[in-house]
LODREN-395357 format. One record per residue (C-alpha): residue number from 1; z, y, x. Coordinates in nm, 4 decimals. Layout:
N
REC:NUM:Z:Y:X
...
//
This chain:
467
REC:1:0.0000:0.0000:0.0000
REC:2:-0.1065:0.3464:0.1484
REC:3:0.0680:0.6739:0.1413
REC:4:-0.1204:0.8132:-0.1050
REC:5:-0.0257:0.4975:-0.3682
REC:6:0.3299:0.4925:-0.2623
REC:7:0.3595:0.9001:-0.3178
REC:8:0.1762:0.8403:-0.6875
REC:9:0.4430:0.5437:-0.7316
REC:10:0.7630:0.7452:-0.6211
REC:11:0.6061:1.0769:-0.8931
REC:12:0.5452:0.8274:-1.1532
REC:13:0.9044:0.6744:-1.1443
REC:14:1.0792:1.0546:-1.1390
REC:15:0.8463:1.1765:-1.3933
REC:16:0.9653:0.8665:-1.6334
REC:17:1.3601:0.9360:-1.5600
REC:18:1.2950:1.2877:-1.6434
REC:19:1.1462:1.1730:-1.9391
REC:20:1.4174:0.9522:-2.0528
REC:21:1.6535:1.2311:-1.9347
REC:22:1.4780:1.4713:-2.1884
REC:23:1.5108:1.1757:-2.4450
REC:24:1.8572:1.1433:-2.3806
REC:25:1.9332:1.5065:-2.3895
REC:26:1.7198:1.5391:-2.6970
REC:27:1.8771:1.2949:-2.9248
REC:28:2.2248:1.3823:-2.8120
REC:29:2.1654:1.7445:-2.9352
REC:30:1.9868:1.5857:-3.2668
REC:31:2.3348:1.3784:-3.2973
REC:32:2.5445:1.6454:-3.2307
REC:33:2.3926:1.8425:-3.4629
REC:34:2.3448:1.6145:-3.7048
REC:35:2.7487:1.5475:-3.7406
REC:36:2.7979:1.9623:-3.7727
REC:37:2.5872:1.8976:-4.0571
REC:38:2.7754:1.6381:-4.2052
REC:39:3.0816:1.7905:-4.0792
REC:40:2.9695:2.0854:-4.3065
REC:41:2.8626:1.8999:-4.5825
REC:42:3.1446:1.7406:-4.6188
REC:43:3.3596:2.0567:-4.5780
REC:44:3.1738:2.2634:-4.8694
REC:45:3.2610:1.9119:-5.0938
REC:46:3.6310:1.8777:-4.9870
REC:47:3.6906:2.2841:-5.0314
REC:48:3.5082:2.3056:-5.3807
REC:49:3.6123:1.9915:-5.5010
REC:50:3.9356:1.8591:-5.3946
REC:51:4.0749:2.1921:-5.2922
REC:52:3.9825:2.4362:-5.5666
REC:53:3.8879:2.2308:-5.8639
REC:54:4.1435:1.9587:-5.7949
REC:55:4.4218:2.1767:-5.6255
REC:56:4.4385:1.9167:-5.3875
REC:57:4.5807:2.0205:-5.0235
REC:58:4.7616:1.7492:-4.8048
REC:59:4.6827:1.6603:-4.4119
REC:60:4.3173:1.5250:-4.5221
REC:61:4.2153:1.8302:-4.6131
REC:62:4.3816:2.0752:-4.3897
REC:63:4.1514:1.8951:-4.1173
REC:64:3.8427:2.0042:-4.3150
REC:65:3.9665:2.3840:-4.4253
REC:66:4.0835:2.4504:-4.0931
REC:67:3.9848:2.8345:-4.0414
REC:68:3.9312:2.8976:-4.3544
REC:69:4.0797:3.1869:-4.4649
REC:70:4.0452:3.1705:-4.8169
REC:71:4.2730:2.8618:-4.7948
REC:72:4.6334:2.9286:-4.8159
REC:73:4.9304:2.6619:-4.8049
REC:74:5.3135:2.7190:-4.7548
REC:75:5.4915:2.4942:-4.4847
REC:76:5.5596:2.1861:-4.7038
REC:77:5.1492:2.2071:-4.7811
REC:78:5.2335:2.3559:-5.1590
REC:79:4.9568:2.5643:-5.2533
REC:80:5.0037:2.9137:-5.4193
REC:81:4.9942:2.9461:-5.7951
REC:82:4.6425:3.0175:-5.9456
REC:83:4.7033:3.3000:-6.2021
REC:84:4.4194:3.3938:-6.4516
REC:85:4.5086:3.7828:-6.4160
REC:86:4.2391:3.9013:-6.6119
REC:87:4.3923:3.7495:-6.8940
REC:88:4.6667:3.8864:-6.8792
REC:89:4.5316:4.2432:-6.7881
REC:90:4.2559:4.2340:-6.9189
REC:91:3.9527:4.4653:-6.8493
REC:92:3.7929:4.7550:-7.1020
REC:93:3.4791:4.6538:-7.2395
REC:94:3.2846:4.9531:-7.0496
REC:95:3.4425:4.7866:-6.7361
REC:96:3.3231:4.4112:-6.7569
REC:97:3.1358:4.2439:-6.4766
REC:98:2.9075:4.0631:-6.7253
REC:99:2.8082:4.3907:-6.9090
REC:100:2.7289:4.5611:-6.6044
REC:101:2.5369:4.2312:-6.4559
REC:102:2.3257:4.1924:-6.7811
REC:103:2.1299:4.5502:-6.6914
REC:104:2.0157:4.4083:-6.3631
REC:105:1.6629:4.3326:-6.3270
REC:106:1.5941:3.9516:-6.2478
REC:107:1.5323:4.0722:-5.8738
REC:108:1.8501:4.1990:-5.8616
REC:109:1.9963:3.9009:-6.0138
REC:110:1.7930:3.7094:-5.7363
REC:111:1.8751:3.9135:-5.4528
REC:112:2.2360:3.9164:-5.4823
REC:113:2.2421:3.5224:-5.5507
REC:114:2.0394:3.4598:-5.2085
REC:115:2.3296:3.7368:-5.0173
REC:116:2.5912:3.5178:-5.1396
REC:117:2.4334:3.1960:-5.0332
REC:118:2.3299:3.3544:-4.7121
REC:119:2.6882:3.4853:-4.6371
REC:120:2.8302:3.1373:-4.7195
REC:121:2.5779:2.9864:-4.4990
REC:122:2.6849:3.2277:-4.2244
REC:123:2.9821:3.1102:-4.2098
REC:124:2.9693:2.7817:-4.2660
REC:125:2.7287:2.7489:-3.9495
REC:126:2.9224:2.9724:-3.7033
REC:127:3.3121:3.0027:-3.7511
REC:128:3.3257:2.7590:-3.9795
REC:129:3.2344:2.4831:-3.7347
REC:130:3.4307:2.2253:-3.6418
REC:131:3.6090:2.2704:-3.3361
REC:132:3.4614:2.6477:-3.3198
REC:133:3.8086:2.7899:-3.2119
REC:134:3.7794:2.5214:-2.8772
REC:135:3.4367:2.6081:-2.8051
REC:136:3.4893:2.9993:-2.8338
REC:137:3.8340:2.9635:-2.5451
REC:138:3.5804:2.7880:-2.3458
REC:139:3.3120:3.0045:-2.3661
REC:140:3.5564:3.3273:-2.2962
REC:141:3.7657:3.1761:-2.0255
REC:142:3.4282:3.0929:-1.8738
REC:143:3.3637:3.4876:-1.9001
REC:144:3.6687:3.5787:-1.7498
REC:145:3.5891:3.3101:-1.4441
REC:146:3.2714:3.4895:-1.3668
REC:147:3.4255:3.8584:-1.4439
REC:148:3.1962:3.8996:-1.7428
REC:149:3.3199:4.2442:-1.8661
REC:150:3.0338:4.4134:-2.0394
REC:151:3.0989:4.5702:-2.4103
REC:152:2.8405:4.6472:-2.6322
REC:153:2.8434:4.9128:-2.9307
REC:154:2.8955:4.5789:-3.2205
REC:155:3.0884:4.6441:-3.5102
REC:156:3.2163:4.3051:-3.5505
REC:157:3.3143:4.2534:-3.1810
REC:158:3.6707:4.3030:-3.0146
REC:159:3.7196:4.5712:-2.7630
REC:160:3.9115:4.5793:-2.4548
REC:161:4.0486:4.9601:-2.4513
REC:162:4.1139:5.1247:-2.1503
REC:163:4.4861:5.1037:-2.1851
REC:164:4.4533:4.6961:-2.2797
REC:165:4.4850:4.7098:-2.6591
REC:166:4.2062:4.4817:-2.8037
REC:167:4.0276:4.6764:-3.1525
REC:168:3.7781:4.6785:-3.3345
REC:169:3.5523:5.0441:-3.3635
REC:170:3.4278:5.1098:-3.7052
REC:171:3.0380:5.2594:-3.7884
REC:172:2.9700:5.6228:-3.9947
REC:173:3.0679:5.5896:-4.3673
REC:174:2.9842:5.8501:-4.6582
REC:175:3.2912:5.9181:-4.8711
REC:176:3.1130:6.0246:-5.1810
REC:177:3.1733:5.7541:-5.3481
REC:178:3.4812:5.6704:-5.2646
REC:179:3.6043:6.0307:-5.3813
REC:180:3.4647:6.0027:-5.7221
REC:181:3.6249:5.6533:-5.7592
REC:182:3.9600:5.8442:-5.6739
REC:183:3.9731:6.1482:-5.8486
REC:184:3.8610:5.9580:-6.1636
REC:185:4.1416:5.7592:-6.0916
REC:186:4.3909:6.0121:-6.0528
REC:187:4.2368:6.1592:-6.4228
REC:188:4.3204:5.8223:-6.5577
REC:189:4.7104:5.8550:-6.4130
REC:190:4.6999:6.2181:-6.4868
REC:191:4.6554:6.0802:-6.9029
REC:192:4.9613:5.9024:-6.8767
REC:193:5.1637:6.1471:-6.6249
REC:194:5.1472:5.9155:-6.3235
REC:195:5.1661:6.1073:-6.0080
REC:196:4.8258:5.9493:-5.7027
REC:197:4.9065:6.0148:-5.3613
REC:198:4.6659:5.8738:-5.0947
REC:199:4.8463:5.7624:-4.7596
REC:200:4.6047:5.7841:-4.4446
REC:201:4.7540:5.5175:-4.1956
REC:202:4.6692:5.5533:-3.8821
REC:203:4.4055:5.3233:-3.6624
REC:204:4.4581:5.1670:-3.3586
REC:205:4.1742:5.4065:-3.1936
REC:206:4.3859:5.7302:-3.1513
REC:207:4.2326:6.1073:-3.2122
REC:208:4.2693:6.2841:-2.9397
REC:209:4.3165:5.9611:-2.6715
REC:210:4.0331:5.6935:-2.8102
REC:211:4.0778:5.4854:-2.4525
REC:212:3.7234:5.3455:-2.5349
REC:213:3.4900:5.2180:-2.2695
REC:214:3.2304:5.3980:-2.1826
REC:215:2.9343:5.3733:-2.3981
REC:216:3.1516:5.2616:-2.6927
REC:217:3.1945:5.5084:-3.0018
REC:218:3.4293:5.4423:-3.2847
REC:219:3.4263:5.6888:-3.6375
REC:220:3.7275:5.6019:-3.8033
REC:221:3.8980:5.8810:-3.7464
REC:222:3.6141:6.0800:-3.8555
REC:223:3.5704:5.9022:-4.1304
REC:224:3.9670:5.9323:-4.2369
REC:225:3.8790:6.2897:-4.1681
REC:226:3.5744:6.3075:-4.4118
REC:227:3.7803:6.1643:-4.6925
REC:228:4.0913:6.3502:-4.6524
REC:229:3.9120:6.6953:-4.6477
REC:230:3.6899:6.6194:-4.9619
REC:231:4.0055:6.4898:-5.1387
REC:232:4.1681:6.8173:-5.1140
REC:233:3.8859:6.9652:-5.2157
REC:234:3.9051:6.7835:-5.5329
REC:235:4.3080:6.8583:-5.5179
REC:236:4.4320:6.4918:-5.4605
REC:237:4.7603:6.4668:-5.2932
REC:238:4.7712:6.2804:-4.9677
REC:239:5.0238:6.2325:-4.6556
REC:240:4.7874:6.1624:-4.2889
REC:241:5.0661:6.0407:-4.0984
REC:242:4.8610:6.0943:-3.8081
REC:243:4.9341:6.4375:-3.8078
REC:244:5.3138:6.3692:-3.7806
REC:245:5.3346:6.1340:-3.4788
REC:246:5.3088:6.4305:-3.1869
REC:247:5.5738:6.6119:-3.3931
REC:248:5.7667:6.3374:-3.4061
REC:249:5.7526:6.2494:-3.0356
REC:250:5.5706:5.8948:-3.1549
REC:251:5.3043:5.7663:-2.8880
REC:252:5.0059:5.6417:-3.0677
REC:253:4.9462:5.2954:-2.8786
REC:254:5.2977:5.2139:-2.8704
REC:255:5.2563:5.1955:-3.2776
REC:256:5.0612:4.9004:-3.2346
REC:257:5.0615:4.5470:-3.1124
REC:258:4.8563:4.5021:-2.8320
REC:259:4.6647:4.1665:-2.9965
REC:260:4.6309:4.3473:-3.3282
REC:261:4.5262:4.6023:-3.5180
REC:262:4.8517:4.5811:-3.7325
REC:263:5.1289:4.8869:-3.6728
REC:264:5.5052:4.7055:-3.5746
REC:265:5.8053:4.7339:-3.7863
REC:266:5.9190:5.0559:-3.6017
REC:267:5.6461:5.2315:-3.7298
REC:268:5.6339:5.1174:-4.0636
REC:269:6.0166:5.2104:-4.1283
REC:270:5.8991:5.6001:-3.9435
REC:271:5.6300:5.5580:-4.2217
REC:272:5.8342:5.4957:-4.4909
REC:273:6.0381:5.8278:-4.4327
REC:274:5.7281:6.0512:-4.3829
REC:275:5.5904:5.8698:-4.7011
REC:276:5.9199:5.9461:-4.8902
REC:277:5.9680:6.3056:-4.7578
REC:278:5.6115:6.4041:-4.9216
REC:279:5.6900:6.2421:-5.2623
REC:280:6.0123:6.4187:-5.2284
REC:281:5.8266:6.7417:-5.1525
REC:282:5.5705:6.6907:-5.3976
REC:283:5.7029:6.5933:-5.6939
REC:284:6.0892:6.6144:-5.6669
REC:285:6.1774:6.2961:-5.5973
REC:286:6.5379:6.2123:-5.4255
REC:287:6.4904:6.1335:-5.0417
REC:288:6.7309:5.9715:-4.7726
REC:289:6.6256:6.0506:-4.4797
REC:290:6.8818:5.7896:-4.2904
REC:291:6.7661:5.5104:-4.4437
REC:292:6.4521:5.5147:-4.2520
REC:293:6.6362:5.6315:-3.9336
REC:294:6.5902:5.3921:-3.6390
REC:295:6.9500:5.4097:-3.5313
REC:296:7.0775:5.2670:-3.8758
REC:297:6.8519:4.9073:-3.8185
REC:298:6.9552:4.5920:-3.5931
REC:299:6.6339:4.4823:-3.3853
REC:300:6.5749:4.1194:-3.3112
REC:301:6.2957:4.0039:-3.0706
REC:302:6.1340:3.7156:-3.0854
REC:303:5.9392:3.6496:-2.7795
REC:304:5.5893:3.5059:-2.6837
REC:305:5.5526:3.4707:-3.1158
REC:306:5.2353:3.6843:-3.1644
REC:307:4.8908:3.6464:-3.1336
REC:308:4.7209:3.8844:-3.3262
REC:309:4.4069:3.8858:-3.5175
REC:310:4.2344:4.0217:-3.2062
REC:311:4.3792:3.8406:-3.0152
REC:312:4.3058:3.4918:-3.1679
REC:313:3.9313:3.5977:-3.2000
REC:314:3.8847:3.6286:-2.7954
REC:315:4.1110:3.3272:-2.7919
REC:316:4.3783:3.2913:-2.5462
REC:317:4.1350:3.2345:-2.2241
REC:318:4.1494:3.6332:-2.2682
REC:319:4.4867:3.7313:-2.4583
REC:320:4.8497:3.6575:-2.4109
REC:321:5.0980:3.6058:-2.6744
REC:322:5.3550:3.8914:-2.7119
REC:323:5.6903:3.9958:-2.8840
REC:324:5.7584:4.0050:-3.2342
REC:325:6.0372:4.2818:-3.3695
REC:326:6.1629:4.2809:-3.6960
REC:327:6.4694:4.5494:-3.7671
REC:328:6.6993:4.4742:-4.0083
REC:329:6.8740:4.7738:-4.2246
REC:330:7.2460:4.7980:-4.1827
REC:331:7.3536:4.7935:-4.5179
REC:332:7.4425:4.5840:-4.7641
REC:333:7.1796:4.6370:-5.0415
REC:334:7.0704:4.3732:-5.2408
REC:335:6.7269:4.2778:-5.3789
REC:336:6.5041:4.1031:-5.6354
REC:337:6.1910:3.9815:-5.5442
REC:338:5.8994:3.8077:-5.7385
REC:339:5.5650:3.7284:-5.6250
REC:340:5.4576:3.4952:-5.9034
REC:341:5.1907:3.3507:-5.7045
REC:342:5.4196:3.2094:-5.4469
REC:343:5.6450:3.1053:-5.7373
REC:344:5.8759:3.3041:-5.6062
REC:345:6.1611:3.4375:-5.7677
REC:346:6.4607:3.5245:-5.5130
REC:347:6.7624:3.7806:-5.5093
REC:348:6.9698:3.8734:-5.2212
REC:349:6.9858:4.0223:-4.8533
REC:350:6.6913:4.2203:-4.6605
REC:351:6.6925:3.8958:-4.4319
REC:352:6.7130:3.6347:-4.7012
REC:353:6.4498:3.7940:-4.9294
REC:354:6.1590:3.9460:-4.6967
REC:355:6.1716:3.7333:-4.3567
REC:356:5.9868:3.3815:-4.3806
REC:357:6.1377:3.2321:-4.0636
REC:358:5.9293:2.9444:-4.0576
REC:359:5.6209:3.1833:-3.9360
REC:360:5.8214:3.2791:-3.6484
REC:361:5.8073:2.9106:-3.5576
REC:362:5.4571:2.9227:-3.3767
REC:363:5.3614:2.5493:-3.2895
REC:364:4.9362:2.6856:-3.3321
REC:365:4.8890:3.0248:-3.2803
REC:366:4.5728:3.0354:-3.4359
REC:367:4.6995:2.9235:-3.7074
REC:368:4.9976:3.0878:-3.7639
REC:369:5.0628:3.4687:-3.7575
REC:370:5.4053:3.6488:-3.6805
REC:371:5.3112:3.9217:-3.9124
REC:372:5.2847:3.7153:-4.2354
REC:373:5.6472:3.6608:-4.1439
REC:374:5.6838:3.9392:-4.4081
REC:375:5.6630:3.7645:-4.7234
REC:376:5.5259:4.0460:-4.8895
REC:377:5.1521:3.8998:-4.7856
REC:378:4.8150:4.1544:-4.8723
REC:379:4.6993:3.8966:-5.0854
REC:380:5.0078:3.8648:-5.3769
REC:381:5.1159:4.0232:-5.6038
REC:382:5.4812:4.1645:-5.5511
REC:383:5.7662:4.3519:-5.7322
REC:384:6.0946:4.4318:-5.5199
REC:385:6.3923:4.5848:-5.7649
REC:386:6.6791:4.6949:-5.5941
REC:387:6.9662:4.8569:-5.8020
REC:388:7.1343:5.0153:-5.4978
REC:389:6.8231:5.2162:-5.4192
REC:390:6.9104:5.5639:-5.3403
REC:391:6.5996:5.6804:-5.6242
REC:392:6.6815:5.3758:-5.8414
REC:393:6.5394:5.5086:-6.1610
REC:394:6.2009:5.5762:-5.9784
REC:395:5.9220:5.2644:-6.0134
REC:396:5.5972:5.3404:-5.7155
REC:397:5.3316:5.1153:-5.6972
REC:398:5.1308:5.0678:-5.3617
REC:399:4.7541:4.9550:-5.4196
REC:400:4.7670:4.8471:-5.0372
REC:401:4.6121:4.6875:-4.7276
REC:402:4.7749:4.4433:-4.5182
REC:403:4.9658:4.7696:-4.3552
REC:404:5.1829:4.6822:-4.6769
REC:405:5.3467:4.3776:-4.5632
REC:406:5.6054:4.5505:-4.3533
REC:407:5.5948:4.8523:-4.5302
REC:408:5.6965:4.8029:-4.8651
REC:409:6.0188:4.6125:-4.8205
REC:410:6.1832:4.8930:-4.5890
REC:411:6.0170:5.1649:-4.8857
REC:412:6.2195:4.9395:-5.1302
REC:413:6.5194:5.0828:-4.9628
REC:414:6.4500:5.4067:-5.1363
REC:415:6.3276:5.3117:-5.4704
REC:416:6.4597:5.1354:-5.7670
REC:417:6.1112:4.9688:-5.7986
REC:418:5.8504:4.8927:-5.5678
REC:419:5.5578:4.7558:-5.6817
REC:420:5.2866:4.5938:-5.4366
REC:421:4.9087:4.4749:-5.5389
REC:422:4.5763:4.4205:-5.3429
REC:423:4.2883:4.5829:-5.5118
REC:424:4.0710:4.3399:-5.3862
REC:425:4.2526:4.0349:-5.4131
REC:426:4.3961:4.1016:-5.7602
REC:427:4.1062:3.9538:-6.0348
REC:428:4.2518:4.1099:-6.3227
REC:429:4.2127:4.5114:-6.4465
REC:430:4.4275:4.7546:-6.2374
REC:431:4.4335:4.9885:-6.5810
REC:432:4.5314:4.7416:-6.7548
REC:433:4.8165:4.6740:-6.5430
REC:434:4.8980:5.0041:-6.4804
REC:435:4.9168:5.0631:-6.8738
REC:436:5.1898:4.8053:-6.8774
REC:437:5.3494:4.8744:-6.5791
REC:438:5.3906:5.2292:-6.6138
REC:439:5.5282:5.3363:-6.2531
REC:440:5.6395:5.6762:-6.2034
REC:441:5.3959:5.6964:-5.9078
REC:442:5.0871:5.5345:-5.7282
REC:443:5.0130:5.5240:-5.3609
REC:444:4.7065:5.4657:-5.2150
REC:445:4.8255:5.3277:-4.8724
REC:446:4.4968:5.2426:-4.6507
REC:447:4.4072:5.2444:-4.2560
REC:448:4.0832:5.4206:-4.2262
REC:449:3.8775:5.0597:-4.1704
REC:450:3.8784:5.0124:-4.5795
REC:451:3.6672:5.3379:-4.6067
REC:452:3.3777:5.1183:-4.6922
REC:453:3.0767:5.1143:-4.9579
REC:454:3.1797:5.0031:-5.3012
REC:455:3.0300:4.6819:-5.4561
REC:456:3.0323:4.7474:-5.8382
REC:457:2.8908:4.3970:-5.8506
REC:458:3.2538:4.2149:-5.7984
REC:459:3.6339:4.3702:-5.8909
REC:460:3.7315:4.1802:-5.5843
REC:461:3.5268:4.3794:-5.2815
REC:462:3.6553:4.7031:-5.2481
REC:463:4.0159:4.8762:-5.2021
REC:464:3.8766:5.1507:-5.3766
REC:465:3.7424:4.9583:-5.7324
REC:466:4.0012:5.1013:-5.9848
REC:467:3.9010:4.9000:-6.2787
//
């Protein structure tokens, strides 16, 4: 055998174990992907069916939902209530869903079906697959092995800031619409002589000290800033507690976890005064200032608890676990809490009736979350009485974001009741409620992220949908 034949030999034997290589390769991709499929398949059946139609949620399931946010389960795997609220506030007939869906053309119809289906299958094929949390710590410890450190302008990515604080930057929103939802609103109250204040919380992102990278732009303070000018235009009372925190010799970034985009419990009880003080200054209402004074709480720190929402997006390849504080008010007031959807009914100390210990217990923290260790959670409905309350003829109910779940049990210190409900969780008519409920007051208590379009299509999209 010549060269030539042995050469031709020696290519035709690596050109067939590429070959199989590539055949290998090939259908080990096709498998993989081919159990994500069923994988997904068989997560969409389990969720539907066993979870929501069957209300079935046990270790078999868990394994399936895992990630899923719109699954919810206490410690012992109980599942919340599911409460038709719409039947029991029911919605105006010039405020149905189906009314306003039978006008749309058949395009319309179409188009939003298809959006829906599309967003599911979003999800479903990127954080909702299996194992995505593993894959995501591998792919950003492997950035942080080669120093990968660029940021792009994306409003769905986390920043790094300057100072180390991980965020989120928001795009340019019009307020228009958001104003006319409001002031109607505040007509509505204004029938029944219910006082609307609007409380601007602050962002993570500071005014004057954004600590972006550079290239990076963020407009939620200038969006906050849009909306709070054109509500006083249209003479609707607000508190921007951003405008306090210099005068109150508060540094902005020290409001904040560093994994989160949540404020800590110092800041929500410094809230709660300058949130009281207006109301006080507005509308008469009795204030105590040292109720919300730091000095009068006990602070307990529970270490290496928290991993914020940030935080558990970039995984811990990039993010540390930090402290948790929760500050307990010296006193000895008492309180009643029921959040119906928990099935919960309890009366007695600040500790025994607003601290869910069991959250502080972090065996996964991705998840588990320090923060929900608030029971008063975004997503249920709550009502806190306390008879000791220094105002304790005075009812206030907070249409909130998740800046509620620390804030509204240190405002119950104040009030006799405090009311809390999620405008976009809560499926039943928020007149209708209100027209039963009859608080004194409503607060409007949003971070400048929720400034967002409204979709008049659902009663469950927008913080701003006062149906």
């Amino acid at each position: 055998m010549n060269n030539l034949e042995k050469d031709t030999k020696n290519t035709d034997s690596t050109t067939q174990k590429v070959n199989v290589l590539y055949k290998v390769t090939a259908y080990l991709c096709m498998g993989i992907l081919f159990l994500m499929l069923i994988f997904i398949v068989a997560r969409i059946a389990v969720k539907n069916v066993l979870y929501e139609k069957l209300g079935i949620y046990n270790d078999f399931v868990a394994f399936f939902l895992e990630g899923d946010n719109d699954v919810t389960a206490d410690e012992d795997n109980s599942r919340p209530v599911n409460i038709d609220w719409a039947e029991i506030y029911p919605y105006d007939e010039k405020d149905l869903y189906v009314a306003a869906d039978s006008k749309k053309s058949l395009m319309d119809r179409y188009t939003g079906i298809v959006g829906k289906i599309e967003s599911q299958a979003e999800w479903y094929t990127t954080d909702g697959l299996p194992m995505q949390t593993k894959f995501t710590e591998l792919a950003a410890g492997y950035e942080s092995l080669i120093g990968w450190k660029v940021q792009e302008q994306d409003y769905d990515a986390v920043i790094t800031l300057r100072n180390g604080h991980l965020t989120c930057v928001c795009p340019k929103q019009d307020v228009e619409e958001i104003v006319d939802s409001i002031t109607q609103f505040r007509d509505f109250l204004s029938e029944m002589d219910i006082k609307l204040m609007y409380v601007m919380v602050p962002f993570k992102v500071d005014v004057g000290n954004d600590e972006l990278p550079l290239g990076i732009a963020d407009n939620s303070n200038a969006n906050a800033d849009k909306l709070l000018d054109r509500l006083e235009e249209e003479k609707v009372d607000y508190i921007d507690l951003r405008d306090f925190e210099e005068q109150d010799g508060i540094s902005h970034y020290d409001m904040f976890y560093y994994t989160d985009h949540h404020w800590n419990a110092k800041s929500a009880v410094w809230a709660c005064g300058r949130v009281a003080g207006r109301l006080s200054e507005l509308y008469g209402y009795e204030y105590t200032p040292e109720l919300f004074d730091l000095n009068n709480y006990t602070s307990r720190i529970y270490e290496d608890v928290f991993l914020g929402s940030y935080g558990r997006r970039v995984t811990l390849s990039k993010a540390s676990p930090e402290d948790f504080e929760i500050l307990y008010p010296d006193n000895d007031m008492k309180y009643h809490l029921v959040m119906p959807e928990k099935n919960l009914d309890v009366t007695g100390s600040f500790e025994d009736v607003f601290i869910d210990y069991s959250m502080l217990k972090i065996t996964d923290y991705y998840e588990m979350d320090a923060y929900s260790s608030y029971v008063t959670l975004r997503k249920y409905v709550a009502v806190i009485e306390n008879e000791q309350a220094a105002n304790p003829d005075k009812k206030i109910l907070i249409l909130r974001d998740s800046f509620g779940n620390n804030f509204g049990p240190y405002f119950a210190q104040q009030y006799g009741t405090v009311e809390l409900l999620d405008v976009s969780s809560f499926t039943g008519s928020i007149k209708s409620y209100i027209k039963q409920s009859q608080p004194d007051a409503v607060l409007l208590l949003y971070n400048p992220t929720m400034i967002e379009p409204i979709d008049w299509s659902s009663y469950t999209s927008s913080k701003f949908d006062f149906r």
